[in-house]
DSSP file (Angstrom, degrees, kcal/mol; ACC not computed):
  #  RESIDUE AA STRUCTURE BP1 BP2  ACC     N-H-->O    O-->H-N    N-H-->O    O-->H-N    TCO  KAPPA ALPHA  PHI   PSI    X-CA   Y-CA   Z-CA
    1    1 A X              0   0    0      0, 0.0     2,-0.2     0, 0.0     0, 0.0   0.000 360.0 360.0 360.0 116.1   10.1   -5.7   -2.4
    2    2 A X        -     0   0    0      1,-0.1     2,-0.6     3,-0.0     3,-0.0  -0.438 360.0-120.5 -71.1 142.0    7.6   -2.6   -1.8
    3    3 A X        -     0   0    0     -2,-0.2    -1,-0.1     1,-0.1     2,-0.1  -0.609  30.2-117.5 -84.5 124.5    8.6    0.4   -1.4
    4    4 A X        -     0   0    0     -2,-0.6     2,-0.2     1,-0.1    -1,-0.1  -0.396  29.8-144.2 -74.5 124.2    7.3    1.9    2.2
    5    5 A X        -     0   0    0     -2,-0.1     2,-0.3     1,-0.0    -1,-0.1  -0.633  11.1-150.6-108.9 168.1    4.9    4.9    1.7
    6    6 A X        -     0   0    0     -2,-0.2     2,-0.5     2,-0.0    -1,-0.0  -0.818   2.8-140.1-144.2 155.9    5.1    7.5    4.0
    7    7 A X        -     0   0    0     -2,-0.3     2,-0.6     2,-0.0    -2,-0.0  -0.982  11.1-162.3-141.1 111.0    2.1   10.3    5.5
    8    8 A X        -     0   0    0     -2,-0.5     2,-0.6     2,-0.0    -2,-0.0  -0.934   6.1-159.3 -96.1 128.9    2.9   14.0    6.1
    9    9 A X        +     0   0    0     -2,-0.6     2,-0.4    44,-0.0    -2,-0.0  -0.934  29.3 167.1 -86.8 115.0    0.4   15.9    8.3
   10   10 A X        -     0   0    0     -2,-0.6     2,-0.1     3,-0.0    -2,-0.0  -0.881  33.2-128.7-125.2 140.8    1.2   19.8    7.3
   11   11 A X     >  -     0   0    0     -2,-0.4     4,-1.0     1,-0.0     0, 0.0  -0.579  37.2 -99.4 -80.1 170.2   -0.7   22.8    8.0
   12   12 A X  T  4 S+     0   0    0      2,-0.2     4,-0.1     3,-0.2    -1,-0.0  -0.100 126.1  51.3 -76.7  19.1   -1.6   25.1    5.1
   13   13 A X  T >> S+     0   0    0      3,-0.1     4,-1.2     2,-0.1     3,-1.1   0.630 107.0  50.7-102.4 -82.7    1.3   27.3    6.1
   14   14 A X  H 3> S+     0   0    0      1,-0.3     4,-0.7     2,-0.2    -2,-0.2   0.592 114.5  48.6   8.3 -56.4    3.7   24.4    6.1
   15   15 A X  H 3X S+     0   0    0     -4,-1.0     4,-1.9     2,-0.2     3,-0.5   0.892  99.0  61.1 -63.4 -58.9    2.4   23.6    2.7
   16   16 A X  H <> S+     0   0    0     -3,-1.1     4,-2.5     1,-0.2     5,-0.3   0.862 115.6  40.2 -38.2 -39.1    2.5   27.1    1.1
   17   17 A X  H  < S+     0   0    0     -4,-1.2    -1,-0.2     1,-0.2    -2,-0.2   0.745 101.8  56.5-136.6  32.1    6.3   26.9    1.7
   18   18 A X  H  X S+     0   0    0     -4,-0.7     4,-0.6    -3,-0.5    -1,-0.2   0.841 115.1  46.0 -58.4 -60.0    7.4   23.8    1.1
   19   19 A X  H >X S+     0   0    0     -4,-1.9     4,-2.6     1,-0.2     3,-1.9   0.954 118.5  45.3 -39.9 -67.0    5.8   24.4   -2.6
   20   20 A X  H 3X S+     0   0    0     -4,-2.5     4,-2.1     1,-0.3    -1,-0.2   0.798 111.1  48.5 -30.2 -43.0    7.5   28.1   -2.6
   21   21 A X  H 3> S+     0   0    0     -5,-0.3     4,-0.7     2,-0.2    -1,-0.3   0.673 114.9  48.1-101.4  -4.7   10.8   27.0   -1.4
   22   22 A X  H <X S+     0   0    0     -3,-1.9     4,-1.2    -4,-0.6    -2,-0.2   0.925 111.8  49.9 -77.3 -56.0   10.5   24.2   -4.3
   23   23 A X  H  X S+     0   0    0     -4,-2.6     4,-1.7     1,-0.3     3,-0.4   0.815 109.3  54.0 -29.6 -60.7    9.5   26.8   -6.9
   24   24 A X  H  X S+     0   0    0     -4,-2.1     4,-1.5     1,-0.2    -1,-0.3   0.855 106.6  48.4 -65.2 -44.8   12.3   28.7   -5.8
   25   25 A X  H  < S+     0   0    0     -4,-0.7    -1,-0.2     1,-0.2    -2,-0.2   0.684 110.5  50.4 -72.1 -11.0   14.9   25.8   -6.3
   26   26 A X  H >X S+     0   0    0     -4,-1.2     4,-1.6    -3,-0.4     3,-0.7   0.722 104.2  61.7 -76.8 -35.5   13.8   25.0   -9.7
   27   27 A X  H 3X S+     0   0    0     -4,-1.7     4,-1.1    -3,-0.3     5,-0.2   0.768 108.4  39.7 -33.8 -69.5   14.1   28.4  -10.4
   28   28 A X  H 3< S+     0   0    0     -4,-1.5    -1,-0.2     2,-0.2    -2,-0.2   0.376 106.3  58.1 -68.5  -9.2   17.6   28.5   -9.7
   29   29 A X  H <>>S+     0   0    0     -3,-0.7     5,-1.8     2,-0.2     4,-1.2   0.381 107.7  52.1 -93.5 -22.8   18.6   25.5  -11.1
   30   30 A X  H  <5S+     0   0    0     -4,-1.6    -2,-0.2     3,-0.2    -3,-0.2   0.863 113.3  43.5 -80.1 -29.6   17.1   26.9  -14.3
   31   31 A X  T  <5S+     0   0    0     -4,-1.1    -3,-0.2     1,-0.2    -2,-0.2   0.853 112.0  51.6 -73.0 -40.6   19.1   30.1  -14.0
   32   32 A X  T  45S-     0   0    0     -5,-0.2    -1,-0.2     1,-0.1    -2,-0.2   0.991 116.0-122.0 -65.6 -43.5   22.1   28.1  -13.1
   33   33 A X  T  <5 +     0   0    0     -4,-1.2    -3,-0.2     1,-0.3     2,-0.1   0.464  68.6 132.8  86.2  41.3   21.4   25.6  -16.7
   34   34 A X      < -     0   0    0     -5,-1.8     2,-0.4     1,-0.1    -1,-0.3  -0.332  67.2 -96.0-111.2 171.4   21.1   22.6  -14.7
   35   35 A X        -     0   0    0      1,-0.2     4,-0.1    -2,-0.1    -1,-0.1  -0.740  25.7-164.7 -95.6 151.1   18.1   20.0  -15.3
   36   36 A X    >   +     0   0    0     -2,-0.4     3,-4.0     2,-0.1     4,-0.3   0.871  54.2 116.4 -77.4 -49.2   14.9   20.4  -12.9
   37   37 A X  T >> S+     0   0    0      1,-0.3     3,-4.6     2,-0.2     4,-1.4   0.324  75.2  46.0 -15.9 -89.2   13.5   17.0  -13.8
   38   38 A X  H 3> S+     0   0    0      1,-0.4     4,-1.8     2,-0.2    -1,-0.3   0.694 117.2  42.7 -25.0 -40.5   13.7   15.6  -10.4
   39   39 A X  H <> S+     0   0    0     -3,-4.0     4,-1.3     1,-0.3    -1,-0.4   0.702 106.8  62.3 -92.5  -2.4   12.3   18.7   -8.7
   40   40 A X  H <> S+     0   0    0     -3,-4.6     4,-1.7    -4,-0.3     5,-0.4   0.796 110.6  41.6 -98.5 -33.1    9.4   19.0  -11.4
   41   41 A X  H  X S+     0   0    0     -4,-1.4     4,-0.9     2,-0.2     5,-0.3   0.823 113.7  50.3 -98.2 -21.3    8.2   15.6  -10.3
   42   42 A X  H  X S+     0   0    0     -4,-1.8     4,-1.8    -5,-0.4    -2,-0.2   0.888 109.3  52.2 -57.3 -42.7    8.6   16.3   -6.9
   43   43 A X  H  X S+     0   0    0     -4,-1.3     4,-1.4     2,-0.2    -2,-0.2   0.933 110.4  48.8 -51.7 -70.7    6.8   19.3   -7.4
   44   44 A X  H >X S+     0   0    0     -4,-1.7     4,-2.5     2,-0.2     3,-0.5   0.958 108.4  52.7 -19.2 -79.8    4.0   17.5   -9.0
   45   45 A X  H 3X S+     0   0    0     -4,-0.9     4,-1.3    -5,-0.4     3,-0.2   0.994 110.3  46.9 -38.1 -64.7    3.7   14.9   -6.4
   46   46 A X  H 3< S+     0   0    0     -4,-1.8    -1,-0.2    -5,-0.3    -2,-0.2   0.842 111.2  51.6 -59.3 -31.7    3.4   17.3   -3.8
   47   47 A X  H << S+     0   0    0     -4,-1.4    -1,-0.2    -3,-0.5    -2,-0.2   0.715 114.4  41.6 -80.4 -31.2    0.7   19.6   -5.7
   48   48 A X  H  < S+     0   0    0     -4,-2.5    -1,-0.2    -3,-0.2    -2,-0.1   0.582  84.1 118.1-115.7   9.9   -1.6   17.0   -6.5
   49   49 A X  S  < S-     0   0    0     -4,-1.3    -3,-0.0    -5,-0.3    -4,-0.0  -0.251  72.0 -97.5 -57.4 147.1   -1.5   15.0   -3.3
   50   50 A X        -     0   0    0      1,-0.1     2,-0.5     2,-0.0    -1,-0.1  -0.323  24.6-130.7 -63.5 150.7   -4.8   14.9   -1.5
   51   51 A X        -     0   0    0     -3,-0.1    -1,-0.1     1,-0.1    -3,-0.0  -0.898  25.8-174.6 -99.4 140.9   -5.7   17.1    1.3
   52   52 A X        -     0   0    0     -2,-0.5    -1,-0.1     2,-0.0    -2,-0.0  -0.114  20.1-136.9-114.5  32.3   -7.2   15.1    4.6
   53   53 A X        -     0   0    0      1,-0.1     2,-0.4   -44,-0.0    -2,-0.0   0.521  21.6-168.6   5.6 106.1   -8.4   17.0    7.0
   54   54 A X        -     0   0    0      2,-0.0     2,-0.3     0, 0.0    -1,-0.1  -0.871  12.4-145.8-124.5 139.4   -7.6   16.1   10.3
   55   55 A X        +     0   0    0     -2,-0.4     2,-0.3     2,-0.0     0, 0.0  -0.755  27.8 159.2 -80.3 149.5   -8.8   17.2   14.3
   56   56 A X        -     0   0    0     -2,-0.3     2,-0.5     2,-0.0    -2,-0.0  -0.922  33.7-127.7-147.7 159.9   -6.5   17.2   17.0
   57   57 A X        -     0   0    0     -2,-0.3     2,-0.2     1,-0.0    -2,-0.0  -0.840  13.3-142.1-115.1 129.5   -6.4   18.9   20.3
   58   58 A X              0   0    0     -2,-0.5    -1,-0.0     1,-0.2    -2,-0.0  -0.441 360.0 360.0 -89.9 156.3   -3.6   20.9   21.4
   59   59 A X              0   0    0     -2,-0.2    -1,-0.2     0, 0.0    -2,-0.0   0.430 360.0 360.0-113.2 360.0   -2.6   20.5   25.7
């Protein structure tokens, strides 16, 4: 069975702090002694995803 991939459209604000607010949780899970893994590949994922550029028209 495949696993169903999924498409965010983000602005580059949106983006800055999704990253930030990841940064931040890893951050605190290292201060806490807890493992990151999971957010380090999430983090990853997210960093090296392509950017698409898209138009749309606002009403």
């Amino acid at each position: 069975m495949r696993i169903p991939k999924y498409h965010l459209y983000l602005t580059q604000d949106e983006r800055r702090i999704i990253i930030g607010s990841l940064i931040e949780l890893r951050n605190r899970l290292i201060s806490d002694g807890r493992y990151t893994d999971a957010i380090d590949e999430v983090l990853i994922k997210f960093t090296n995803a392509k950017v698409k550029r898209i138009k749309f028209k606002e009403v």
